[in-house]
N, C-alpha and C positions, 0 to 999 in steps of 0.2 A: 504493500500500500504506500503511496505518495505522499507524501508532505500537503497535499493540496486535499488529496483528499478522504485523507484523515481530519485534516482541519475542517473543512466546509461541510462533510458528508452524514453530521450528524445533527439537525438541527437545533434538536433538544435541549445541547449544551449549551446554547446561548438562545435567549428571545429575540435576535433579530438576523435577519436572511442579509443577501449581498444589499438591499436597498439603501443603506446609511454608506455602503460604501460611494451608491453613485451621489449621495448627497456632499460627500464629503469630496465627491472629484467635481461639483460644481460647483461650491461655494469654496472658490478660490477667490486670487488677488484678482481677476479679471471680474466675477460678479462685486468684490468689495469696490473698486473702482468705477464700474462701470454703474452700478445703482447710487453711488454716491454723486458723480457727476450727473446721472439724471434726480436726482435729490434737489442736489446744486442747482440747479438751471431751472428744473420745473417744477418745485418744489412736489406736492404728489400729486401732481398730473398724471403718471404715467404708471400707477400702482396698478391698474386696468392689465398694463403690461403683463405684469409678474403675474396677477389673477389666470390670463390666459397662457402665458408658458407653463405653468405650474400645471392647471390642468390637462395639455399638451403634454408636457413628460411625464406626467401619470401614464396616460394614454399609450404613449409613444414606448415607455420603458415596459410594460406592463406586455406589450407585444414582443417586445425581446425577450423577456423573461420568460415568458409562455413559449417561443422558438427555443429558447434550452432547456426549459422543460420535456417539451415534446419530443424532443428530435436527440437531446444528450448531447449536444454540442456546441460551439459560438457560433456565433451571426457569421462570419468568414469561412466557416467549415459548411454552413446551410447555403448560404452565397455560389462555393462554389462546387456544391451537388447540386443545387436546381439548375446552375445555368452551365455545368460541363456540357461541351460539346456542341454549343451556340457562339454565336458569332461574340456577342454580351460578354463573355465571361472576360478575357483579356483587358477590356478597358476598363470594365467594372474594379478586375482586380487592381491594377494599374493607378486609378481613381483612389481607393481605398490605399493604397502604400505611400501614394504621394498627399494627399488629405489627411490621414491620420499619421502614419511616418517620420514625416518633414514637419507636419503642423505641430504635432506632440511635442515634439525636439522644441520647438520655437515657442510655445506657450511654458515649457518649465523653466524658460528663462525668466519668466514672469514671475511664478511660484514663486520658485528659488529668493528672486528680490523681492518678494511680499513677505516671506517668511525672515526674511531677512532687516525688512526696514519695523516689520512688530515685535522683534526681538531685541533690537536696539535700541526702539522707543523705550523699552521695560529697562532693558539692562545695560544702557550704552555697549560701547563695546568696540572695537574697528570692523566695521560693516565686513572685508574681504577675510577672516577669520572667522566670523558667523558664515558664512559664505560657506568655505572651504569644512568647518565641524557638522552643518546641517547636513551639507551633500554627505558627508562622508558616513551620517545618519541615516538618512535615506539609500546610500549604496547597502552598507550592512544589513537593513531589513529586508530589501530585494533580495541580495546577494547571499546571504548568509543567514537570515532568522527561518524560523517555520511560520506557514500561512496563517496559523491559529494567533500566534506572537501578532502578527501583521495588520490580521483582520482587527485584534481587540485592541491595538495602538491607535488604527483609524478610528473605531467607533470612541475610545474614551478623546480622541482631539476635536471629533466632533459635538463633542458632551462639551467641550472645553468651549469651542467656537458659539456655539448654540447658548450657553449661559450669558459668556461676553456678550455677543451684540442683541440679546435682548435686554440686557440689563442698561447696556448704551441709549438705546432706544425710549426703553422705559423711562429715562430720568425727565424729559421733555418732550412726551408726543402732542402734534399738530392736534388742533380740536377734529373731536370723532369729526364733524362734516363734513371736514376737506377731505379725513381717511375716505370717508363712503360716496365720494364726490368722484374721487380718484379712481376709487374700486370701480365704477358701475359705470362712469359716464368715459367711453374712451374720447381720447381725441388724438388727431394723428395729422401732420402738418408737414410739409418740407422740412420745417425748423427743429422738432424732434425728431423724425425718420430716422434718420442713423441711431437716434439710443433707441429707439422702439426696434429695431432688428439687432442692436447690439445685447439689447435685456434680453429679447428670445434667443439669442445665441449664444450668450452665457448661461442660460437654463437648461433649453432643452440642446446638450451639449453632443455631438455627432457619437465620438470616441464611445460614450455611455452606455451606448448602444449594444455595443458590442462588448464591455467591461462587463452590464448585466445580463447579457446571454449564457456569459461564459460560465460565471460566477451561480448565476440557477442552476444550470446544467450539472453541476457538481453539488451544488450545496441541500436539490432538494433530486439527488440521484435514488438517495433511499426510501426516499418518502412515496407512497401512491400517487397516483398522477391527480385524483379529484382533490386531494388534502394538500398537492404540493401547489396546484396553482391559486388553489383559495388562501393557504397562507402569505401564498407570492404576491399578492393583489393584495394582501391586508401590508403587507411589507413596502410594498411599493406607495401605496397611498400615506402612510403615514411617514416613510423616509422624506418622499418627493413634498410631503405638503409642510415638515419639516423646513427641510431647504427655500421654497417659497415664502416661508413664514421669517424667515433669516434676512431675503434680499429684500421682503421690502419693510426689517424693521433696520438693516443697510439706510436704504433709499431713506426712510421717517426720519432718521438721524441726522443725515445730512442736508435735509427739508428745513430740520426745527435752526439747527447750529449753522447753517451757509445761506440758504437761499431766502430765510423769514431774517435773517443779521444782513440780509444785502453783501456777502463776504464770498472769497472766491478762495481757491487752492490750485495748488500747481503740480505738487506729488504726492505720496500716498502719506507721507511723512507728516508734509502739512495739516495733515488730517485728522489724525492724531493728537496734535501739538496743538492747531488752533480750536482745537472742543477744549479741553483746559480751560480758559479763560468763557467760554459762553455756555458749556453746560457743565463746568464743574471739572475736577480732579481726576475723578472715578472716570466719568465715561470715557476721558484720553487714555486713562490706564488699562480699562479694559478693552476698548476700542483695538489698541495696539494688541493684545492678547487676543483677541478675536482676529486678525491679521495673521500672526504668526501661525496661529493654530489652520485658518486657512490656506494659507499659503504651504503649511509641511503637509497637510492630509493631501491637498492636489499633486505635491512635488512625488509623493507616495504614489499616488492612483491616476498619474499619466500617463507616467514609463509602464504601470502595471497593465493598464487598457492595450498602450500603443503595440507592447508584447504580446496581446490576446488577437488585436485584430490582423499583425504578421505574420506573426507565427500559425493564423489559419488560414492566409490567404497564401501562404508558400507551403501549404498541406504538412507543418513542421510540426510537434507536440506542443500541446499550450497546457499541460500539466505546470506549475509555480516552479518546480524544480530541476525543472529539465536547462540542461545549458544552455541551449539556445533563445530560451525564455529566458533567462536570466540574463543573458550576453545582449539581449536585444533592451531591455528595459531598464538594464547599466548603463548602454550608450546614449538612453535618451536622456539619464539624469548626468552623464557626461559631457556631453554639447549641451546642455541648458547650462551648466555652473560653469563654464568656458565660456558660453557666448555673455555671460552676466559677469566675469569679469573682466572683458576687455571690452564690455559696450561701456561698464561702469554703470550698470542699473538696466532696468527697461523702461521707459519713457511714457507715459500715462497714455499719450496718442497712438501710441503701439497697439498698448493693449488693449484699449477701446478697440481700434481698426480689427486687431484679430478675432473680437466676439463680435464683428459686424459681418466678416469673414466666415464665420462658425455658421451665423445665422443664413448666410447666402448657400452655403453648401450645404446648411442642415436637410431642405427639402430635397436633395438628390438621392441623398444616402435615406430618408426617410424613407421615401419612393421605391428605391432596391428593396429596404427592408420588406417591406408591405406589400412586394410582389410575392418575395421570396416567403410570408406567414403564410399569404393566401393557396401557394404550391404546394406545401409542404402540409398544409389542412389538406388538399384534395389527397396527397399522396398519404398520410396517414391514416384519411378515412376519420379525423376528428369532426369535432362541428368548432364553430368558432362563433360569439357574439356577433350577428350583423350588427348592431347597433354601435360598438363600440367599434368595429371594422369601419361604419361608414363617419363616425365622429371623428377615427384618426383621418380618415380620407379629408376630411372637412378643416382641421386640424393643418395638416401637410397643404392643402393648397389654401387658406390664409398665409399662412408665415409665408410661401412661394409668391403671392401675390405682393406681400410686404416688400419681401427680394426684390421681386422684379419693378416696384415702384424706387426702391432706392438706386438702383442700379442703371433705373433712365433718367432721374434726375441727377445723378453722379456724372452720366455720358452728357447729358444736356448742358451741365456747368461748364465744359470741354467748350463749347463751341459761344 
């Protein structure tokens, strides 16, 4: 027996499934920054947002989950038995190594410096030394710890993350009307456009996809298939509605302390530093602790995704301890903490642009996904919700329509 799955393969030993994992691979420094500048700017305009990603990666994740369920393997092993021997499968595969791959590599630069800049807030320190201890953190639990160690380090930093920015939140929330103003009444302009596909793309996050297929697939191997996907769905809803509940008490904080102060910030740091002085002591201090902690759970569970989604789409083992999983999800946390120390940080316009990025490709990869549920139901002879089959459809071409509107007035600015 494996290291993967012995850790995962037993549910009982722990109350919660892979779902807190994908919570903890989305509420990175890309969602801490990106909900805070839409905080910043639109104070809670744009909560509507997070209301409908959230429900979309319910949706969205809840369909992968059920694909490793069913089938016992990840999204990239399903991928490429539906479409072997079709013209589809090369580009598809092609698509998916340079999208999740290259992109993986280039968001833990992000991590890396969120975890980095909430560690320093707390304990000073020289930024390229936290830098160099964290990776070297992050390589040992890939490289060297067992899945069990891995899994329960992510769930207690999400415990960690989840205290902080609700407690940040809570010191000064905006009056309930504007929260339910926000919630309920979208609005959507040329002028926010880019954060409204940047907040869907920091949620409902592509890599995820295929992190929670893998991670079902194993975790509820032993369990009956009626009892593993009703646990999966109660996992999934309360992980996912978890993480939703996080970005937009993100976004409220940066509502009540930037945008109702008339005040503005430039790095993640600032962020931090200037809540001190307008809500207090505590919310800088945890603020930053809510940082760190999200920035190590992603620096964790991107190399972990990026390794599930190669390693099935070059038909390699995606077992936790196999070496080529390991060799692959070492290099992604190695060109992150290289490219973060000769960029010298990653730059906040970065990393907005990558979750606006995330959001433009998420409908492609959603679309494979949701060919490949509905094949793989004919060929196993299962039933599948129409209901929630045609809500994700409904789901995948909003966000796509979103896409495609920022994308002509992006071209349009050109001319």
């Amino acid at each position: 027996m494996t290291a993967d799955q012995g850790a995962v393969s037993s549910p009982r030993k722990t109350p919660f499934g892979p779902g807190l994992l994908v919570t903890a691979a989305f509420i990175g420094p890309g969602t801490v920054i990106t909900a805070s500048r839409a905080g910043t700017e639109f104070g809670c305009e744009l909560l509507w947002t997070i209301l409908l990603a959230s429900v979309g990666t319910i949706l969205l994740q809840s369909l992968a989950a059920r694909l490793g369920i069913e089938t016992g393997s990840g999204l990239s092993e399903a991928i490429r038995s539906t479409l072997f021997g079709t013209r589809w499968l090369l580009p598809t595969l092609v698509l998916i190594l340079l999208a999740i791959g290259f992109g993986n590599a280039a968001y833990q630069t992000g991590n890396l410096t969120g975890a980095v800049v909430g560690v320093t807030g707390l304990l000073g320190g020289s930024a390229k030394l936290w830098l160099a201890f964290l990776a070297a953190i992050v390589i040992a639990l890939i490289g060297f710890g067992k899945d069990r160690v891995l899994q329960r380090t992510l769930i207690t930093l999400v415990c960690v993350l989840s205290v902080a920015f609700l407690i940040t939140a809570a010191i000064a929330l905006p009056p309930p009307s504007r929260i339910l103003k926000g919630l309920f009444v979208p609005k959507v302009s040329t002028a926010n456009l880019s954060l409204v596909v940047a907040l869907i793309g920091t949620t409902i996050v592509p890599y995820n996809l295929f992190l929670h297929a893998s991670r079902s697939a194993t975790t509820w191997k032993d369990t009956p298939r009626d009892s593993a996907l009703r646990l999966s769905r109660l996992d999934t809803v309360f992980a996912i509605s978890l993480g939703g509940l996080l970005t937009a008490a993100i976004l409220l904080t940066a509502s009540s302390a930037f945008h109702d102060q008339g005040t503005k910030w430039d790095s993640p740091d600032q962020i931090a530093m200037q809540l001190r002085p307008t809500l207090g002591t505590l919310s800088g201090v945890t603020f930053a602790l809510g940082l760190f902690a999200a920035g190590l759970t992603s620096a964790i569970t991107a190399p972990l995704a990026t390794a599930y989604a190669v390693c099935g789409c070059l038909g390699w083992s995606t077992q936790t301890d196999s070496p080529r999983f390991r060799g692959i999800a070492i290099l992604v946390v190695l060109t992150g903490t290289v490219a973060a120390i000769f960029l010298d940080g990653s730059p906040v316009s970065t990393i907005v642009a990558a979750q606006v990025a995330n959001g433009l490709l998420l409908p492609v990869i959603a679309v494979i996904m949701l060919v490949v549920v509905q094949r793989q139901t004919r060929v196993n002879q299962t039933k599948m919700s129409t209901p929630s089959l045609i809500a994700a459809w409904i789901v995948v071409s909003l966000i796509g329509a979103l896409g495609l509107w920022r994308m002509t007035t992006g071209v349009m600015k050109l001319f």
